[in-house]
Chimera marker file (.cmm) of the C-alpha trace (Angstrom):
<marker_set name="trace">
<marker id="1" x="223.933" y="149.696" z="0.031" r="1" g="1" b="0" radius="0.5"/>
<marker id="2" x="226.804" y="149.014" z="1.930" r="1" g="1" b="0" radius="0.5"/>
<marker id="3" x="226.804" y="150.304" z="5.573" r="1" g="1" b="0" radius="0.5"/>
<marker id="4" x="229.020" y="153.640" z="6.625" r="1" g="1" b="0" radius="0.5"/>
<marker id="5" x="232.715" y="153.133" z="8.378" r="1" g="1" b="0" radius="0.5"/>
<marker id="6" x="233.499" y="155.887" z="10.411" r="1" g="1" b="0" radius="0.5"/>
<marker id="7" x="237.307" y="156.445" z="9.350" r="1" g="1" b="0" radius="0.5"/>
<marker id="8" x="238.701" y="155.092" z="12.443" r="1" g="1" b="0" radius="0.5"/>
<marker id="9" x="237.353" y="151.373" z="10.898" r="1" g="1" b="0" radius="0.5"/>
<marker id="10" x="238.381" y="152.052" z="7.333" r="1" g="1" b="0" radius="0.5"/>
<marker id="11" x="242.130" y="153.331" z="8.981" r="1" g="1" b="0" radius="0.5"/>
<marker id="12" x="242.366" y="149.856" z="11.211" r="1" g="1" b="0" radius="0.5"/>
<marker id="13" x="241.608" y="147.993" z="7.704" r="1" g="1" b="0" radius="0.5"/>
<marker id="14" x="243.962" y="149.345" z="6.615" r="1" g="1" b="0" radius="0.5"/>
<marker id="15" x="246.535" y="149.057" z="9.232" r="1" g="1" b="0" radius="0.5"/>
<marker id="16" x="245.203" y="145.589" z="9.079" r="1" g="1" b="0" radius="0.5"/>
<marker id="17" x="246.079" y="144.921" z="5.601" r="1" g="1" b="0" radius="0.5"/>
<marker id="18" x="249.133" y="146.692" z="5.552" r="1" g="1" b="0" radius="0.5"/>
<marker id="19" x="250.961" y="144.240" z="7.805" r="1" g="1" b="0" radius="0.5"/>
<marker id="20" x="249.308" y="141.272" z="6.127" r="1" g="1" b="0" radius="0.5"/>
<marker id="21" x="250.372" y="142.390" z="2.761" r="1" g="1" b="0" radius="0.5"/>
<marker id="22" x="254.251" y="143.004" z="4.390" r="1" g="1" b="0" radius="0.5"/>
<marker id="23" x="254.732" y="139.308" z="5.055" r="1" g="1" b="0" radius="0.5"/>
<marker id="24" x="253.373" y="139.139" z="1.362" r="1" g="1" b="0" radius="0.5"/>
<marker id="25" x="255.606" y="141.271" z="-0.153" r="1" g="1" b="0" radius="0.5"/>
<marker id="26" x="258.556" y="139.910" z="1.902" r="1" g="1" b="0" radius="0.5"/>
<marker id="27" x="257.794" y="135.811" z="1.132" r="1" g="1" b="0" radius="0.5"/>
<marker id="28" x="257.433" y="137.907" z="-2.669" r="1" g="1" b="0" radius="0.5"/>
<marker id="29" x="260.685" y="139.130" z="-2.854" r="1" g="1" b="0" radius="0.5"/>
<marker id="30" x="262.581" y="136.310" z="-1.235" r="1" g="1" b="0" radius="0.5"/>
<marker id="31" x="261.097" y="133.986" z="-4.206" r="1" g="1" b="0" radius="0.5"/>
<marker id="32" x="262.376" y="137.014" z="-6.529" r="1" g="1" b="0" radius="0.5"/>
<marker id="33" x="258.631" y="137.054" z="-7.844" r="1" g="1" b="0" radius="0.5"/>
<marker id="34" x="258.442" y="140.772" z="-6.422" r="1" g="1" b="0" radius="0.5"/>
<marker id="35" x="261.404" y="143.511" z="-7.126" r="1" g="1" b="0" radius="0.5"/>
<marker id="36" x="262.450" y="145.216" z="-3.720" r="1" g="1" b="0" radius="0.5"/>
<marker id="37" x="262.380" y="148.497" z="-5.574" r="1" g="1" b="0" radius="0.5"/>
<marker id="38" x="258.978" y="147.918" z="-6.654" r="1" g="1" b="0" radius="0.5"/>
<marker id="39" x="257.572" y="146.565" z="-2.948" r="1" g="1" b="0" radius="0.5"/>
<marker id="40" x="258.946" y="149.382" z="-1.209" r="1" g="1" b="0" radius="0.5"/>
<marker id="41" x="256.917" y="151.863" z="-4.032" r="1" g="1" b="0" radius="0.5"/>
<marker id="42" x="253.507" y="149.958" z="-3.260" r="1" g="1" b="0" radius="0.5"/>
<marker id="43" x="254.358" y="149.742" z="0.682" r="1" g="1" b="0" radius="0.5"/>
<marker id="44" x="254.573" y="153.624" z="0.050" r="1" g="1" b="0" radius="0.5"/>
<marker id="45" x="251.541" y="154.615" z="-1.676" r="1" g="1" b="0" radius="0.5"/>
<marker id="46" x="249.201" y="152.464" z="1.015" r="1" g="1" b="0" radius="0.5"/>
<marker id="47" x="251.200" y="153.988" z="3.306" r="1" g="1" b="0" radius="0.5"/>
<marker id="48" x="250.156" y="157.560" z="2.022" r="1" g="1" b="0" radius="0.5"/>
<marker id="49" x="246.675" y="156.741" z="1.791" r="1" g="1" b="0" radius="0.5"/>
<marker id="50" x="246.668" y="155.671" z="5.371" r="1" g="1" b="0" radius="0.5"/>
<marker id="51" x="248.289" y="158.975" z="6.474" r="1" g="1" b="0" radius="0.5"/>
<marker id="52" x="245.873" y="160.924" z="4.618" r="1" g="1" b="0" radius="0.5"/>
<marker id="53" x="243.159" y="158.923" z="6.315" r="1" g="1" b="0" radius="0.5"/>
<marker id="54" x="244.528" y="159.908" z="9.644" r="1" g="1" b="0" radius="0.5"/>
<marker id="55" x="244.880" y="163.556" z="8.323" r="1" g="1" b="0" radius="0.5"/>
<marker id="56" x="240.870" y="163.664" z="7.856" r="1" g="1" b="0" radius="0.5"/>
<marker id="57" x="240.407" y="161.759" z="11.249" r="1" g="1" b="0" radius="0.5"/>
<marker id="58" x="242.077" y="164.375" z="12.830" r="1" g="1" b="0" radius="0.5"/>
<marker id="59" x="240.089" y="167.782" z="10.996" r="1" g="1" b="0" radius="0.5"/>
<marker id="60" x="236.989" y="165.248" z="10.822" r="1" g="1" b="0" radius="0.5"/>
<marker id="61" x="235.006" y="167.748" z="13.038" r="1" g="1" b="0" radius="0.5"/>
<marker id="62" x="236.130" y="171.016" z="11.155" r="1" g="1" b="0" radius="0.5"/>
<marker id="63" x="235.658" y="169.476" z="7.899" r="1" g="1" b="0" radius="0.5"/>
<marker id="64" x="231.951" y="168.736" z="9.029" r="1" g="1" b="0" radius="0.5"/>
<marker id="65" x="231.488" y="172.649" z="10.579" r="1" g="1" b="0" radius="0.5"/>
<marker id="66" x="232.544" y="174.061" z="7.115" r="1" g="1" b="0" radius="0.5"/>
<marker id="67" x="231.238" y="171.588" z="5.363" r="1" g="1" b="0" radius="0.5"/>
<marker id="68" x="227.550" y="170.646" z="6.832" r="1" g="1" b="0" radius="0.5"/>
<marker id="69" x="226.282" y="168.822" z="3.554" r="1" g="1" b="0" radius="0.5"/>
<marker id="70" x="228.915" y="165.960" z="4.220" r="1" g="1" b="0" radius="0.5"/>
<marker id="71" x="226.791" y="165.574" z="8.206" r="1" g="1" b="0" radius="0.5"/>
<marker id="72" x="223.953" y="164.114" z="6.126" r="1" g="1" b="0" radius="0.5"/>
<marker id="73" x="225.695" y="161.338" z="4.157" r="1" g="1" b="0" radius="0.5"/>
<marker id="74" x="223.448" y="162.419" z="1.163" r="1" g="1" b="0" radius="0.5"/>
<marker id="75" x="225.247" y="162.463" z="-2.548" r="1" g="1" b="0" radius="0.5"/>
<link id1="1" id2="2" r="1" g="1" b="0" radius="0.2"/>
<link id1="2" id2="3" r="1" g="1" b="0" radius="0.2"/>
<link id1="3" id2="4" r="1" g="1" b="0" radius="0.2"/>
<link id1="4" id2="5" r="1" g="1" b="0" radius="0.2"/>
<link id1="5" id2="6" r="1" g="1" b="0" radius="0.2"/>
<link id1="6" id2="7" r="1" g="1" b="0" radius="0.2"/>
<link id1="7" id2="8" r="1" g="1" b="0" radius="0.2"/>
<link id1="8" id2="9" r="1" g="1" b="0" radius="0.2"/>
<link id1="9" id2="10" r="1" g="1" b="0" radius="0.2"/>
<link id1="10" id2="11" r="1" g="1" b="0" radius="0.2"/>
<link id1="11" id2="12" r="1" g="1" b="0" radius="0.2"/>
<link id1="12" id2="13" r="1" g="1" b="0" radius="0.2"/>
<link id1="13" id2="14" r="1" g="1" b="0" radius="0.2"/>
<link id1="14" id2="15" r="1" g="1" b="0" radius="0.2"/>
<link id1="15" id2="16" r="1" g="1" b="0" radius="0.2"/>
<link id1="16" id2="17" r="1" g="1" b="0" radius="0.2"/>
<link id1="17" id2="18" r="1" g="1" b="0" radius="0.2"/>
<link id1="18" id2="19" r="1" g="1" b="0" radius="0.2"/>
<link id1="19" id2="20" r="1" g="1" b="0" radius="0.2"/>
<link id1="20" id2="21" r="1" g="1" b="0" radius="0.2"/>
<link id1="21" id2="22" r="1" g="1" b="0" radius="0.2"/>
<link id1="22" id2="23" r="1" g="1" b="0" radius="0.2"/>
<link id1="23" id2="24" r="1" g="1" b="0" radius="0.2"/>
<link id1="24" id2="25" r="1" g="1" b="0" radius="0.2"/>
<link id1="25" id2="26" r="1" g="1" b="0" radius="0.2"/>
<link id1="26" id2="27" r="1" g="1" b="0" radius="0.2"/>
<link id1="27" id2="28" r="1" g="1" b="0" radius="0.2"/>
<link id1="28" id2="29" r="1" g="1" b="0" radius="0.2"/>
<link id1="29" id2="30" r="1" g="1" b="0" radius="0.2"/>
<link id1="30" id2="31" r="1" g="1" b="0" radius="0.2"/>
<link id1="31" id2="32" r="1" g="1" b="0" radius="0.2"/>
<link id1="32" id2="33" r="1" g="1" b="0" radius="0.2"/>
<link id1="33" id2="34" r="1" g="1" b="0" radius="0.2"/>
<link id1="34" id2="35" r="1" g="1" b="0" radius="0.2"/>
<link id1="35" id2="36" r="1" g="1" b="0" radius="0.2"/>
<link id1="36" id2="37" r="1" g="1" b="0" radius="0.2"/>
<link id1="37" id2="38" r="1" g="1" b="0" radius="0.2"/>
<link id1="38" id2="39" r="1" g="1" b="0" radius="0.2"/>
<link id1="39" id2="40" r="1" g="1" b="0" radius="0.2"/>
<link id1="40" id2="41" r="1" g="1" b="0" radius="0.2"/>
<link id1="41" id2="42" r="1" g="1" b="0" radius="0.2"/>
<link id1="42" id2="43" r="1" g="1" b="0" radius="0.2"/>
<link id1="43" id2="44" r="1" g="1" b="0" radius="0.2"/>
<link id1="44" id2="45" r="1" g="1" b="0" radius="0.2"/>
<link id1="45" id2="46" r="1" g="1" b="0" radius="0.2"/>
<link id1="46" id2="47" r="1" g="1" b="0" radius="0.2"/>
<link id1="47" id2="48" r="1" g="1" b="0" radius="0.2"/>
<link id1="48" id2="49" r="1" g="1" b="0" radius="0.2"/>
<link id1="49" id2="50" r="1" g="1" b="0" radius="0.2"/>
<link id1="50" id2="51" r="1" g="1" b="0" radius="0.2"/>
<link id1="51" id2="52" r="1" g="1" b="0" radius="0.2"/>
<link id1="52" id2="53" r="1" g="1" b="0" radius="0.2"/>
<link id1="53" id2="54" r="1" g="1" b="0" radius="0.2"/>
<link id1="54" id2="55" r="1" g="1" b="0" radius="0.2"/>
<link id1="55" id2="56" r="1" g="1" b="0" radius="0.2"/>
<link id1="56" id2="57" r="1" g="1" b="0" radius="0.2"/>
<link id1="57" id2="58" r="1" g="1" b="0" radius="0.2"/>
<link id1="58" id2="59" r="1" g="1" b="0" radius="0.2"/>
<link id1="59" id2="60" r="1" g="1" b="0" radius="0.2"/>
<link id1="60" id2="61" r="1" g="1" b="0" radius="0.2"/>
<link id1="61" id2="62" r="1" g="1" b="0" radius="0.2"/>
<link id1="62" id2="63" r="1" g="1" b="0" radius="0.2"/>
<link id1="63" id2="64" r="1" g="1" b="0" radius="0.2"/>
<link id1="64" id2="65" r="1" g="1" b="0" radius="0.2"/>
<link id1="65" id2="66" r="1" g="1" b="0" radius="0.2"/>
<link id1="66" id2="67" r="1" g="1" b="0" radius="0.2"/>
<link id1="67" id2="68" r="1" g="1" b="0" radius="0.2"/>
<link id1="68" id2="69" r="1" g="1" b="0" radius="0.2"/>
<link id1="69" id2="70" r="1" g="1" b="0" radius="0.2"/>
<link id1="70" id2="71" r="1" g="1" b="0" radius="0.2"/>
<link id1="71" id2="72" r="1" g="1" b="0" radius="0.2"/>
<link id1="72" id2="73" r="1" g="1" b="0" radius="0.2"/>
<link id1="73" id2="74" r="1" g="1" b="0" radius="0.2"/>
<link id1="74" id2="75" r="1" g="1" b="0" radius="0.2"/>
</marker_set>
């Protein structure tokens, strides 16, 4: 079983591969193997996942108070 990141790891992961997947998607497009259009609409849905990541980091502790089963870890 794979160990638990608190979300403050997984959001630096992500942060992480964010910028390495910019210089990707930049070398990309300036071979023309990746469409701006279609870079920009990836760099935008990792970029939503990584705000809704921060949302939860931010109500981690009432999200736990209301919702005491998620404490545990269990299923």
């Amino acid at each position: 079983m794979a160990r638990r990141l608190s979300i403050g790891q997984q959001i630096e992961e992500l942060e992480t591969t964010r910028d390495e997947r910019k210089v990707q998607f930049d070398q990309r497009v300036a071979r023309r193997q990746l469409g701006m259009s279609l870079a920009q609409y990836r760099t935008d849905r990792f970029e939503a996942a990584l705000r809704t990541l921060r949302w939860l980091e931010r109500h981690e502790a009432m999200i736990r108070q209301r919702c005491p089963e998620l404490a545990g870890g269990s299923k």
